[in-house]
C-alpha positions in Angstrom: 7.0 -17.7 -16.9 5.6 -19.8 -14.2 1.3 -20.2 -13.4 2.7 -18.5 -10.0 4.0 -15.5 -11.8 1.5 -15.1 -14.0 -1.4 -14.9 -11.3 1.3 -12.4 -9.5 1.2 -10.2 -12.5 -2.8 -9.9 -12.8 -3.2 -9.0 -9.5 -1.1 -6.3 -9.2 -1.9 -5.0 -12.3 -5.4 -5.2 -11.0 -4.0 -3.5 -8.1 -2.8 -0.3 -10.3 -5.8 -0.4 -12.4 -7.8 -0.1 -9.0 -5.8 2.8 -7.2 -6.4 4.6 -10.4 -10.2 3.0 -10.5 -10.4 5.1 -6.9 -8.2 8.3 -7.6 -5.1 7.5 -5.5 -2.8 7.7 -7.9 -0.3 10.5 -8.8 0.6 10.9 -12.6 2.9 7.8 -13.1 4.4 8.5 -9.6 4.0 6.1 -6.3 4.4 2.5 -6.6 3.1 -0.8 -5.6 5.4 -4.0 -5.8 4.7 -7.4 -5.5 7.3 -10.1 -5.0 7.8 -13.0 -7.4 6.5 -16.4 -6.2 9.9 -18.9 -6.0 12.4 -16.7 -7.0 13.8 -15.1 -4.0 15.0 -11.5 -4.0 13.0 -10.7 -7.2 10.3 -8.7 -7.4 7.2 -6.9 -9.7 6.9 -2.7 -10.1 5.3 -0.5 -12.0 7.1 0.9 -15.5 8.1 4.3 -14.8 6.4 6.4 -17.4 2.9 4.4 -17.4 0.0 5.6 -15.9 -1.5 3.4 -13.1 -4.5 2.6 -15.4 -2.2 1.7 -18.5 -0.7 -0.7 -16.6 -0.5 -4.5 -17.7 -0.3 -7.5 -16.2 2.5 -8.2 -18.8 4.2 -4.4 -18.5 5.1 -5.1 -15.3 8.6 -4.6 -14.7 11.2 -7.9 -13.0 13.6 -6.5 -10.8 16.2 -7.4 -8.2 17.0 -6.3 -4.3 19.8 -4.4 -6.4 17.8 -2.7 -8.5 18.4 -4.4 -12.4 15.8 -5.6 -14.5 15.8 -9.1 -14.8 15.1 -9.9 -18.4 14.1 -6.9 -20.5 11.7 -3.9 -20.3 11.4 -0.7 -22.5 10.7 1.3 -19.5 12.6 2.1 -16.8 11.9 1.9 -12.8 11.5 4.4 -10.6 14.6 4.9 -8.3 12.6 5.9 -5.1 10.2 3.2 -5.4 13.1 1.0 -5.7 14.7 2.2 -2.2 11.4 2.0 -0.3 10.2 -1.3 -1.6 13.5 -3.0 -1.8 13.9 -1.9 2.0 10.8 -3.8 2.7 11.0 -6.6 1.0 14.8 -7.4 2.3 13.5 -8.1 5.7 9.7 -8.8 5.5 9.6 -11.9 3.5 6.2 -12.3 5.0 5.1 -9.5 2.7 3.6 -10.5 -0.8 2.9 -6.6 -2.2 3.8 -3.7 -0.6 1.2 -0.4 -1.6 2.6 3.1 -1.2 0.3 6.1 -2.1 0.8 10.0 -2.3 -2.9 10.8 -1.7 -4.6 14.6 -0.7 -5.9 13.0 2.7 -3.2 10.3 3.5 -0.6 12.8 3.1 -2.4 15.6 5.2 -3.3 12.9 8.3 0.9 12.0 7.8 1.6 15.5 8.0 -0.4 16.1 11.1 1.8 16.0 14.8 -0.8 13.6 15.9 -0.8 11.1 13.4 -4.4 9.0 12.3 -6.6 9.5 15.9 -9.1 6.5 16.8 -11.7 9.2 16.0 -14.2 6.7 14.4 -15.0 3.0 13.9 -12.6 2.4 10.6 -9.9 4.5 12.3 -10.0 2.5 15.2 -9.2 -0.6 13.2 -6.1 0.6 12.3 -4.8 3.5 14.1 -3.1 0.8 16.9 -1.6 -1.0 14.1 0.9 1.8 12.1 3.6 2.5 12.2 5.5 6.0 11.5 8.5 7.4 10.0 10.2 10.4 9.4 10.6 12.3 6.4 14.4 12.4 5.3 13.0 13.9 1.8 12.2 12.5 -1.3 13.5 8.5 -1.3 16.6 8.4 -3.1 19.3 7.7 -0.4 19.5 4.1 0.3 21.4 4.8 3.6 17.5 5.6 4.4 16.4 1.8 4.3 17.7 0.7 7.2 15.4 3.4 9.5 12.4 2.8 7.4 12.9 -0.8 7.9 13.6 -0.7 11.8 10.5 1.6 12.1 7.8 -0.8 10.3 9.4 -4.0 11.8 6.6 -6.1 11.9 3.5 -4.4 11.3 1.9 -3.7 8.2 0.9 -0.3 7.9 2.5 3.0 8.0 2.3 6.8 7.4 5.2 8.0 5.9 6.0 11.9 7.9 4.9 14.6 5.4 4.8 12.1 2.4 2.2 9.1 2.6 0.7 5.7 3.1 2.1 2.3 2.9 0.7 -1.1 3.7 2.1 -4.0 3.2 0.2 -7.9 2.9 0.6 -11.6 2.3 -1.2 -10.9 -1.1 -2.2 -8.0 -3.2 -5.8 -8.5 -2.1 -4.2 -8.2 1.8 -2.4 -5.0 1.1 -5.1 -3.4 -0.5 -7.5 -3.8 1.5 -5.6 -2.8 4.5 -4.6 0.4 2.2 -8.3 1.1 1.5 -9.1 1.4 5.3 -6.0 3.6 6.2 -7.0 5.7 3.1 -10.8 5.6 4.4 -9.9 6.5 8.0 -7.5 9.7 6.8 -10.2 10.8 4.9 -12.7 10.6 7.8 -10.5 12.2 10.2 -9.6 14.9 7.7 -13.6 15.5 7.0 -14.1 15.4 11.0 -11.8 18.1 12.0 -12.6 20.3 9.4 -16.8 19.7 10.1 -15.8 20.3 13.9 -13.5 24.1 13.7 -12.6 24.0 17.2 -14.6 21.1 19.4 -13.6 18.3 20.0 -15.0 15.1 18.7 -17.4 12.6 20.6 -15.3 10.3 22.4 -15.4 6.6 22.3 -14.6 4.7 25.2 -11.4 3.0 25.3 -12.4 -0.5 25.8 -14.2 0.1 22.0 -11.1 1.5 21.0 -9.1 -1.4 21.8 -12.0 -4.2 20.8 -11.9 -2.9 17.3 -8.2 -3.0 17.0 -8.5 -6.8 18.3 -10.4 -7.1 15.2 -7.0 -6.4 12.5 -5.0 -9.0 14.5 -4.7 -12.4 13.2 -5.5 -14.4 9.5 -8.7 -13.4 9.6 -8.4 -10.1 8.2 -6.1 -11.5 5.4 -9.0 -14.2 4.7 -11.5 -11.8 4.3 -9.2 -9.8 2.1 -8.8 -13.0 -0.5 -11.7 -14.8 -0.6 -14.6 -12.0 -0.3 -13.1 -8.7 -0.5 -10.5 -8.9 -3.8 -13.1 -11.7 -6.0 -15.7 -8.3 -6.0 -12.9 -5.9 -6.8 -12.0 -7.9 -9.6 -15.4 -8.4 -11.0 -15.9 -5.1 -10.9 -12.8 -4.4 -12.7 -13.3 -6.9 -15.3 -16.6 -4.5 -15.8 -14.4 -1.5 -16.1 -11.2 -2.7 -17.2 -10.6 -6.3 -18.4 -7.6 -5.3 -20.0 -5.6 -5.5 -17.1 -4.8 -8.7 -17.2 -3.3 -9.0 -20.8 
């Protein structure tokens, strides 16, 4: 196994350990993939049957755009994580990890006609940059990829109709972060409308709107991600967790 790999495997097993670390996950469902460093079509996922916070840098399961193991594994992987994350990382081979979550508030904000509303200052970061797609019922049918792929073309987040989040980043440390402000921003908007019955919210003018959203464009966000963001996660999951990375 190569130093690239290796350092692959830690962080997205520190990626699992952390969902879990902040309640996203779902029993051993939901997945989180992270592509192999010089080995093209290959790529890291969960073992179906561990829980997020089990998982090991070293459990982490090698497969291929076609769905086989490469090498061995005890466990097996789970076929609608396969067809979602396969989808994505056939055609965005500018995406490192790709994050997709079944949480109370993602799911109700992706359930709702109107999608994530720029109704505060984290929303607004990220409510110009998703995507959407339709719910065609639980991922199984890989005749699906080819819509979920033409919807996200190239951005790198997206609520999933009546199902969930995704993000997508040039590094575990890029996706997550961009996952913990869409998961943030549904749970603000979710908070908001219930606090508010049947006014409407206090409006921000549209020029803020769009100056925030300015601010998600570009390396910068991904820089921020990797060298201040992710080094604190992981210290405090060394705290919590160190076995991660084993």
């Amino acid at each position: 196994m190569s130093d690239a790999e290796q350092q692959i495997r830690r962080d997205l097993a520190a990626c699992y350990r952390l969902v879990a670390l902040y309640g996203w996950d779902d029993l051993i469902f939901t997945h989180i993939s992270a592509r192999v460093p010089d080995e093209p079509g290959h790529f890291l996922i969960n073992p179906y049957g561990l829980l997020f916070e089990e998982i090991t840098a070293s459990s982490l399961v090698k497969i291929d755009l076609q769905g086989q193991v490469v090498g061995t594994s005890r466990y097996p992987v789970n076929p609608a994580g396969f067809t979602i994350h396969s989808a994505i990382h056939e055609v965005r081979h500018d995406a490192a990890c790709v994050m997709h979550l079944h949480t109370l508030d993602g799911t109700a904000v992706a359930s709702d006609p109107r999608g994530l509303m720029p109704l505060n200052q984290t929303a607004q970061l990220v409510s110009e940059h998703l995507a959407y797609h339709d719910y065609e019922g639980v991922a199984l049918d890989h005749a699906e990829r080819p819509r979920l792929q033409q919807d996200l073309g190239g951005r790198d987040m997206m609520l999933l109709r009546n199902h969930g989040t995704l993000t997508l980043g040039r590094s575990c440390a890029d996706a997550f972060m961009r996952m913990y402000f869409l998961e943030r921003a549904c749970s603000m908007q979710v908070r908001t409308l219930m606090s508010l019955g049947s006014s409407a919210a206090y409006p921000t003018a549209p020029e803020v709107v769009a100056k925030n959203a300015a601010l998600m464009q570009g390396p910068g966000t991904s820089d921020l991600a990797e060298k201040l963001v992710w080094p604190a996660l992981l210290r405090k999951l060394q705290r919590i967790s160190p076995d991660y990375a084993s």
